[in-house]
C-alpha positions as CSV (number, residue, x, y, z in Angstrom):
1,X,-13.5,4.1,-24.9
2,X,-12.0,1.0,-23.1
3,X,-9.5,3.0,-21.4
4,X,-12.4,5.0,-20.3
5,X,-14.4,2.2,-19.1
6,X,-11.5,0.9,-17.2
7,X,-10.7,4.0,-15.6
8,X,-14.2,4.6,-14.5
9,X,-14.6,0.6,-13.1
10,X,-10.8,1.1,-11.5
11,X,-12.0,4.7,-10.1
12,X,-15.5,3.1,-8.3
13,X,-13.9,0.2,-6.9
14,X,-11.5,2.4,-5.0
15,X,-13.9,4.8,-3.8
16,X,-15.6,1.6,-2.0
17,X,-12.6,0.6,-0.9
18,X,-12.0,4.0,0.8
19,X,-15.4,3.9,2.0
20,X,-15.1,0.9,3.4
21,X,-11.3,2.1,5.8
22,X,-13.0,4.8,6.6
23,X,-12.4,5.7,10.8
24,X,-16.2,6.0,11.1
25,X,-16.7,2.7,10.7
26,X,-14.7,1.6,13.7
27,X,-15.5,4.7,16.0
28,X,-12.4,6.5,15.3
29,X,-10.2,4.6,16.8
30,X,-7.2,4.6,14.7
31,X,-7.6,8.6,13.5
32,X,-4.6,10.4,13.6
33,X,-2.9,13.2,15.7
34,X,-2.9,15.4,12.6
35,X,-5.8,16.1,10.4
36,X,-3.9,17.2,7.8
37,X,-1.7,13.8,7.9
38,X,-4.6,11.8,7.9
39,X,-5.8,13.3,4.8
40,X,-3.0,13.4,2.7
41,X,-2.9,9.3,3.7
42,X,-6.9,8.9,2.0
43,X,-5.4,11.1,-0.9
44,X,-2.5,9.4,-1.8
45,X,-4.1,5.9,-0.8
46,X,-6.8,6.5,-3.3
47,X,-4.6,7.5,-6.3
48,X,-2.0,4.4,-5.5
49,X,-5.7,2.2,-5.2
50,X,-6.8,3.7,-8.8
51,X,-3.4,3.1,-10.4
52,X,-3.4,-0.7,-8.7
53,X,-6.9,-1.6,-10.1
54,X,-6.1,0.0,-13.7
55,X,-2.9,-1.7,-14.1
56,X,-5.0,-4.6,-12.6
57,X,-7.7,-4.2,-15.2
58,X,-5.2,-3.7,-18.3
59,X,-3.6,-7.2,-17.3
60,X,-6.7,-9.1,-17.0
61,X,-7.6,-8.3,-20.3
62,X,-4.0,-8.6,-21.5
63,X,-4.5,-12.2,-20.5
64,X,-7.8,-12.8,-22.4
65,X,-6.6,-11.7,-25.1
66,X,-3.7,-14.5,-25.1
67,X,-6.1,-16.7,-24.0
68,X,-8.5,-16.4,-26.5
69,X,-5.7,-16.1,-29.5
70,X,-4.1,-19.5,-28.2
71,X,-7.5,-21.3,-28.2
72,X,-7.9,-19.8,-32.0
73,X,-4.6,-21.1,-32.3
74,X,-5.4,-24.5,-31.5
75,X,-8.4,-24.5,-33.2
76,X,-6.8,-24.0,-36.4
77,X,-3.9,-26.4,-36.0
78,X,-6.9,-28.6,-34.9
79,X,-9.0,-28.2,-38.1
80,X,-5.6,-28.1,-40.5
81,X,-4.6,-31.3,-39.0
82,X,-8.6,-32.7,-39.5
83,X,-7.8,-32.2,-43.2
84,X,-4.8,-34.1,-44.0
């Protein structure tokens, strides 16, 4: 279900992003000569972008996780050395 959840968050925040570089926005004035080209750069662009934030996701939490065991860590040395 995570997995899920981060492909879904990795798969919206790309779509924004491509909605945001859209030509439209700025009258068209970088389109290219080829429809066809231009296309196949929004495709590939928006699997590369959904890959990016995934990967991105996965290491953020990747780093929680070590953060949060080293502060359990620490607490534990903390209480052990209380103790004594």
């Amino acid at each position: 279900m995570q997995r899920l959840t981060d492909l879904v968050i990795s798969f919206f925040s790309t779509l924004t992003a491509f909605l945001l570089s859209l030509p439209l926005w700025r009258d068209n004035e970088y389109f290219a000569e080829s429809s066809a080209f231009w296309n196949a750069y929004f495709v590939i662009g928006f699997v590369l972008g959904v890959y990016v934030f995934y990967v991105f996701i996965g290491s953020l939490r990747i780093l929680f996780l070590h953060a949060r065991e080293e502060a359990a860590a620490n607490q534990s040395n903390d209480e052990q050395g209380g103790q004594k």
